[in-house]
N, C-alpha and C positions, 0 to 999 in steps of 0.2 A: 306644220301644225298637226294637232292631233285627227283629225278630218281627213288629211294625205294619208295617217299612217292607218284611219280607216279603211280605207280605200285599197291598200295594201294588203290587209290583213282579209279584206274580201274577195282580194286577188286569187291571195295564199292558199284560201279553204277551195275556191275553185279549182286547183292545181291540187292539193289535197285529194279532193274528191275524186276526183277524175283518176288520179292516179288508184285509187280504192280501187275507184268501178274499175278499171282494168285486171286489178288482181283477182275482183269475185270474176270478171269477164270470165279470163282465164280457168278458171278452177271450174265453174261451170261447165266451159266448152269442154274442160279435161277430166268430167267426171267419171266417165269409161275409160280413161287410158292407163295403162297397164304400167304399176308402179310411180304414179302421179304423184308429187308431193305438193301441196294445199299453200300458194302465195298468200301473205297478209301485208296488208298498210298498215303500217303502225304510224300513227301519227305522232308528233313532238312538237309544244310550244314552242315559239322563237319570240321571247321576249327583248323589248329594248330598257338598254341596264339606264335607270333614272332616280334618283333620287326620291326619297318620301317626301319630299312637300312639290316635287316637280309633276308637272302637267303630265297625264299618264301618256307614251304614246304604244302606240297597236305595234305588234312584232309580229304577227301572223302565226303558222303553223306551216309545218313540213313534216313530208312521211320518209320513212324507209320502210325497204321491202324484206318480210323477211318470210323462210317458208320454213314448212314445219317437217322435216327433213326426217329428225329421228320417230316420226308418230308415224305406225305401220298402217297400209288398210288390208281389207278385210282378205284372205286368201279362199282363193276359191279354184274348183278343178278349172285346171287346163284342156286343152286337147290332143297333145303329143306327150311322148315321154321327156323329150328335153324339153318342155317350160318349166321352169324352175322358181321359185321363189321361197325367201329367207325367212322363216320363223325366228322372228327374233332380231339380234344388233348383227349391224353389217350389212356388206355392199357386194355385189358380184366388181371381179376389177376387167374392163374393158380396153381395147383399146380401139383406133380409126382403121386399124390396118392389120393383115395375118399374117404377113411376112417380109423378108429382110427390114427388119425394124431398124428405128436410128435412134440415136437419142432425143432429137427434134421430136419425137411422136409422140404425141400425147395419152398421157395413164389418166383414164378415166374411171370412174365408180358408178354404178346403178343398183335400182331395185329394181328394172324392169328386165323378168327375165323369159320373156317370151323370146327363148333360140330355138333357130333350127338351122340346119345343112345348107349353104347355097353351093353352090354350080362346083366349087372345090371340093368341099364337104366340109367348111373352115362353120361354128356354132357362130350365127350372130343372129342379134334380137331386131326388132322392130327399125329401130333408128341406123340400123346398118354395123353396129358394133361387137365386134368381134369378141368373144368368151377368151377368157385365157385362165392357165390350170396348170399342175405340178403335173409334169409326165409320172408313170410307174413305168420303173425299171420291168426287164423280166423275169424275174424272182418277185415280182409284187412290192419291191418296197420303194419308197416313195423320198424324197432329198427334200423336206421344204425348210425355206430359211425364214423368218418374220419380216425381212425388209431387203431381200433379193430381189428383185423386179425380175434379174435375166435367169432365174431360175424357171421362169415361168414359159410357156409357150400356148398359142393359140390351138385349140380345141379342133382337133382332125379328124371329123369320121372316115374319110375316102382311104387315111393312111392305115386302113387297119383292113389287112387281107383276111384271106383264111387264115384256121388253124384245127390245126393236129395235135395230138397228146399223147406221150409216152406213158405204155402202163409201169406204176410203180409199187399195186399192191397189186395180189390176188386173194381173195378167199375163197375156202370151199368148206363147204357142209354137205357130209357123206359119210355113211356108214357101213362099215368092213363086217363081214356076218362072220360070227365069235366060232359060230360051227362049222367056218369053210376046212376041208379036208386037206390034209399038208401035199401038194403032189410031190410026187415022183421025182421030177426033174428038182425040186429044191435040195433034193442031196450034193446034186454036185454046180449046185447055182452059184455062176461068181459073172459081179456084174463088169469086171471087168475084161471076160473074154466072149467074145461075139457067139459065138457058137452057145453059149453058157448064161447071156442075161436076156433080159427083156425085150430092150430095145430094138434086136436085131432081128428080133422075132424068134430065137433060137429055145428061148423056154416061151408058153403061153402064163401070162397074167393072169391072174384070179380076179383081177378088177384092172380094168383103164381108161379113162377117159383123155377126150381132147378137149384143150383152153384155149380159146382164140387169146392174145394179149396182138400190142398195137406198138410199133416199132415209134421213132425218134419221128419220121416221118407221114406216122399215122397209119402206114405196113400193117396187114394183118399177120401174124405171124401163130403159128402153131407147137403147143408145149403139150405134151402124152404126158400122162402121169400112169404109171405099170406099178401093181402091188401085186407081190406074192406072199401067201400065207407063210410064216416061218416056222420051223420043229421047235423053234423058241417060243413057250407059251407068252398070249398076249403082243406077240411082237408079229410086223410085217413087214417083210424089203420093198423098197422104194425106189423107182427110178425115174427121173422125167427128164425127156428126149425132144429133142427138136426136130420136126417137120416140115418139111423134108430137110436131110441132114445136112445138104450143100448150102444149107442157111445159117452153119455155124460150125465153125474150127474150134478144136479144142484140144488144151493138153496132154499132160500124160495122165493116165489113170482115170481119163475117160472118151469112149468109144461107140461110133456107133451114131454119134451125134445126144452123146448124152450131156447134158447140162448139172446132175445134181443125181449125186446115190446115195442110201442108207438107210437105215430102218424106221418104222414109227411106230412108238410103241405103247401097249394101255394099262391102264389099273385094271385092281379085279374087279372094279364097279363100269368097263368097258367106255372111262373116262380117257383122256389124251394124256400121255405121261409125258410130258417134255422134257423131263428129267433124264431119261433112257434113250430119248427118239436123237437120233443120228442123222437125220437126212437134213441137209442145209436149209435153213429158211430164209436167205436173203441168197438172189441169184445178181449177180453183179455179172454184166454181158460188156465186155471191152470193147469199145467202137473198133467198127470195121476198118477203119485206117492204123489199127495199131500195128506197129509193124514190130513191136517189142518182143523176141522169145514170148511162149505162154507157159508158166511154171506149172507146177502137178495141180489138176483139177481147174485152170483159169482154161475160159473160154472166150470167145469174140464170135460178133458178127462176123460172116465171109466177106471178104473186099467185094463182092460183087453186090453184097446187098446197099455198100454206100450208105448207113446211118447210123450215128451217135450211142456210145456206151448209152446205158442205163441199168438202174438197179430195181429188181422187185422182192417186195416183201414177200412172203410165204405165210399166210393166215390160216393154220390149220387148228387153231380154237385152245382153248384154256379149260382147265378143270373148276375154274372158279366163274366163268360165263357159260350162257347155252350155246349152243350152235358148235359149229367145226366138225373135225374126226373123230369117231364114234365107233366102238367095236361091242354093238348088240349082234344076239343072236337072232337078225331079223335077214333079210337077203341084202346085199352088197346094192348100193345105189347112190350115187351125186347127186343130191337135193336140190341142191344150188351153188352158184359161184358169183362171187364178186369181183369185177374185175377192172379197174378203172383204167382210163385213157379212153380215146376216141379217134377212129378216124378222120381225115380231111372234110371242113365243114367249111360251108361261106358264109358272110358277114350277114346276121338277120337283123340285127338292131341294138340298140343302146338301152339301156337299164341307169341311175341315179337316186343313190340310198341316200341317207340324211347325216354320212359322213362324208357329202362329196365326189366319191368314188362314182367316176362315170365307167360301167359295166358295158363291152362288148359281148354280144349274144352271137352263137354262130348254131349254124345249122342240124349239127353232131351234138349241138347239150352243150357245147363247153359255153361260160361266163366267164371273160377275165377282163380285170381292172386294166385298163389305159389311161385314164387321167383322177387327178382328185383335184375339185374346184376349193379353192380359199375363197374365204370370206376376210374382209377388208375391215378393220376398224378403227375408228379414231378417238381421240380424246373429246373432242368437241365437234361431233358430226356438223349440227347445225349452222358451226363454221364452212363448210363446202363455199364454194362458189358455184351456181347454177349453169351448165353448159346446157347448150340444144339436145335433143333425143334422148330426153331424162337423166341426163348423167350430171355428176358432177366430177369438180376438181377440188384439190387440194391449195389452202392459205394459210399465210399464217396463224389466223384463227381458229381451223379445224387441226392444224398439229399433223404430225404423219401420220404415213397408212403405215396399221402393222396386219402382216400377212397372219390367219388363224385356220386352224382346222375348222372345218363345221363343228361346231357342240363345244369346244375347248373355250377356256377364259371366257370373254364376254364374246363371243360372237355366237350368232344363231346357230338351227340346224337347217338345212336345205329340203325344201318337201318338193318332191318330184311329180310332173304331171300337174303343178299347181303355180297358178299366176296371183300376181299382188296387186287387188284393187286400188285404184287412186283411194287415196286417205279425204277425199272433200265430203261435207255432209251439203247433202241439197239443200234441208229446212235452213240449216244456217246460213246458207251462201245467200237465198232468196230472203230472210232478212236483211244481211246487210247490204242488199240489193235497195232494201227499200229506204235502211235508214241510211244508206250514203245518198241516196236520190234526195231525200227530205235536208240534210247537210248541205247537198249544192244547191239545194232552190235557198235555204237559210243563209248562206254566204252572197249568193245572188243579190238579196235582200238588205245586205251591210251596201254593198256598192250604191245600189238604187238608192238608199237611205244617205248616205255621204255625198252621193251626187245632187241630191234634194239641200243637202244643207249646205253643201259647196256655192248652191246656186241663191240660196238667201244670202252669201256671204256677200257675194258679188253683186245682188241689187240693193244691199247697204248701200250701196254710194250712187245710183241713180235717184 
C-alpha cells in the first residue's frame, strides 16, 4: 500500500541525509588539509514505474558521492622549498613506495604537495607518498615519454653528492699600452726555443698575468698568459704556459709547458683585430690517460694529474662589443677575467622552477638540474576514484594518465615553495549543515506521519 512505500521513502531521506552530513562532516574537518578536494551528496529520485490512473507509490531517494576534483583551492606560500603545488590542470604522480617497484604497486595522483626528505632522502608528502620525476641525464637533457611509467623514478636528495666543474670558457679584459717600447730581446724571440720565449723565463714579458681555471675534478690549475710588444706595429706575441709545467705534456712545437703561441693583434683604433691575431682561442687539453702519440701543438694533462680532457674558449673580445683586449696608449693592466667552473662544493639544497626542474644548489655556486617533475592529466579527472592521503586512482571513467611537462598542453605550471588549500568554502558547508539537518528532521516527520496513519488503519477494525 502506498503508506509502506511512505514509510520507505522516509526511510530513504534518512539514509540520504546522513549520508550528506557525512560529506559536509568531512569537508569541514578537511578545511585545512593540504590539497583537499570538497565531497558532495548528490541526491537522485528513485521512483516506482506505475501507471497514470494507478495509486501513486513512494520510491524514495538515494545519493552518490561525488567530489569536486578538477576545482583548485586557493594557493598559498609554503614553508620549504620542496612544497609544491600546481597552478593549474594536473596531478603530482605518486606512489606507496621508492624502490624495487613491481607491478602490483600502485600509481597514484595528488594535489597535495607538501614533500620533504625522509631518513633516505626519497620526496614524500604528508600521507607518506612518494614524488616520482624524469631523472636528467648529465648533459642536462631530460628522456620523457607521455605514458612510460618506468621512465620515471622516485625523487632522491641523499643521491646527489658533490660537485666540481671544469672550466670551459675564459674571458679577459686588458689593456696593452700602444707606447710600450719594442725590447731588445724581440729581435731574436722565438717561442719555440727555451732560451728564446717567455715561458722559460729566457726573455721578460712586457705584460703577464696568472688565470686560475678548474680541472675535471674541480683542480685549481694555473695558465700565464706572457705578451711581448712586437717590431710589427699594433701587433703583440702571445704565449700561455702551464703552471707548474709537470701539469702538462705536450707536443712538438711546444715547450716549456706551453699550451697556446702566437700573436694578437689591433686596428689603428687600438680595437682586437681577430682577423690578424694568430694565437689559438680554443685550448683543447687531452685527458691524462691519453696514451695516443701527441701530434705538433696537441697537449694533455700529465698522467699524474688523473683528470679528464677538456676544452676552453679564449674570450679576448670583438670589435663590434666592449670589453676584451685593448691596445690604448694607457699603462698595461688585467681589468678582469672571466672564468667559469668551480671547485668541489657539497650538497646545500634544492631550488623547483615552474618547469619542473628540481635544481641541486652546492656550496661553490654550481646549480644543476637532477630531476623534472610531470604533471599527470586526464580526460575526465573527476572520473578518479578517491584513495586515502588525498590521492587518487585511475577508472574507466577518468581515461588514462598522460605524462606532460609543467606548462605544455593542458597541464599547469608547478609554483614552488607553495601548498594547495582544500577547495571547501566554510559559509557553504555550514549551510548545507543546516539545510541537510532541516531534510532529516522533514523525512523524520514522513515516517511519524505514516506511522499515525498506519495506526488508524489498524483501529478500523476494533
Amino acid at each position: 500500500m502506498s503508506i509502506n512505500s511512505a514509510l520507505w521513502a522516509g526511510a530513504t531521506g534518512l539514509l540520504a541525509n546522513s549520508s550528506a552530513l557525512a560529506a559536509v562532516s568531512d569537508n569541514i574537518a578537511n578545511v585545512n588539509t593540504v590539497g583537499y578536494k570538497r565531497a558532495a551528496a548528490v541526491f537522485r529520485p528513485v521512483y516506482d514505474s506505475h501507471g497514470v490512473t494507478s495509486r501513486y507509490a513512494a520510491g524514495g531517494v538515494t545519493t552518490t558521492n561525488n567530489f569536486e576534483i578538477t576545482t583548485g583551492g586557493l594557493l598559498t606560500p609554503g614553508t620549504s622549498p620542496t612544497d609544491m603545488a600546481i597552478a593549474g590542470n594536473g596531478f603530482f604522480v605518486v606512489r606507496p613506495v621508492a624502490g624495487n617497484v613491481s607491478a602490483t604497486d600502485a600509481v597514484l595522483f595528488t594535489r597535495s604537495g607538501s614533500f620533504s626528505a625522509d631518513s633516505q632522502g626519497n620526496l614524500r608528502n604528508d600521507a607518506g607518498l612518494f614524488l616520482y620525476g624524469w631523472p636528467v641525464a648529465q648533459d642536462g637533457s631530460v628522456t620523457t615519454n607521455p605514458s612510460d611509467l618506468t621512465g620515471l623514478e622516485a625523487i632522491n636528495l641523499s643521491s646527489i653528492g658533490g660537485a666540481a666543474e671544469a672550466t670551459t670558457s675564459v674571458g679577459l679584459n686588458a689593456n696593452l699600452q700602444a707606447s710600450q717600447p719594442v725590447s731588445a730581446s724581440e729581435a731574436t724571440y722565438d717561442p719555440t726555443v727555451s732560451a728564446n720565449n717567455m715561458a722559460s723565463g729566457g726573455v721578460t714579458p712586457d705584460f703577464q698575468r696568472n688565470i686560475q681555471v678548474y680541472d675535471s675534478q674541480g683542480g685549481a690549475r694555473t695558465i700565464t698568459i706572457s705578451m711581448l710588444k712586437s717590431s710589427t706595429a699594433n701587433q703583440w706575441h702571445a704565449e700561455l704556459h702551464v703552471s707548474p709545467t709537470t701539469d702538462i705534456t705536450t707536443g712538438a712545437g711546444l715547450v716549456d709547458g706551453q699550451i697556446a703561441t702566437g700573436t694578437i693583434a689591433f686596428d689603428a683604433n687600438g680595437e682586437i683585430d681577430l682577423t690578424n691575431t694568430t694565437l689559438p682561442l680554443t685550448l683543447d687539453f687531452l685527458a691524462s690517460n691519453n696514451t695516443a702519440p701527441l701530434g705538433a701543438t696537441q697537449f694533455q694533462w700529465a698522467a699524474s694529474t688523473g683528470v679528464a680532457g677538456q676544452s676552453i674558449d679564449l674570450d679576448i673580445g670583438s670589435p663590434t662589443q666592449p670589453g676584451g683586449m685593448t691596445q690604448y696608449d694607457s699603462p698595461s693592466a688585467l681589468t678582469s677575467t672571466q672564468v667559469n667552473g668551480s671547485a668541489f662544493g657539497t650538497f646545500t639544497g634544492v631550488e623547483v622552477d615552474s618547469d619542473g626542474f628540481v635544481y641541486a644548489k652546492f656550496s661553490n655556486g654550481i646549480i644543476r638540474k637532477t630531476y623534472q617533475v610531470p604533471i599527470a592529466t586526464f580526460v575526465n579527472a573527476n572520473g578518479l576514484n578517491v584513495e586515502s592521503g588525498g590521492a587518487f586512482s585511475v577508472t574507466p571513467d577518468s581515461g588514462s594518465y598522460t605524462f606532460n611537462i609543467p606548462g605544455t598542453a593542458s597541464a599547469g605550471t608547478i609554483a614552488s615553495s607553495t601548498l594547495e588549500n582544500s577547495n571547501v568554502d566554510l559559509a557553504t558547508e555550514f549551510t548545507s549543515l543546516i539545510t541537510t539537518q532541516r531534510a532529516y528532521s522533514a523525512s523524520s516527520k514522513i515516517i511519524t506521519t505514516a506511522d499515525e496513519m498506519l495506526d488508524e488503519a489498524i483501529r478500523m477494525k476494533r
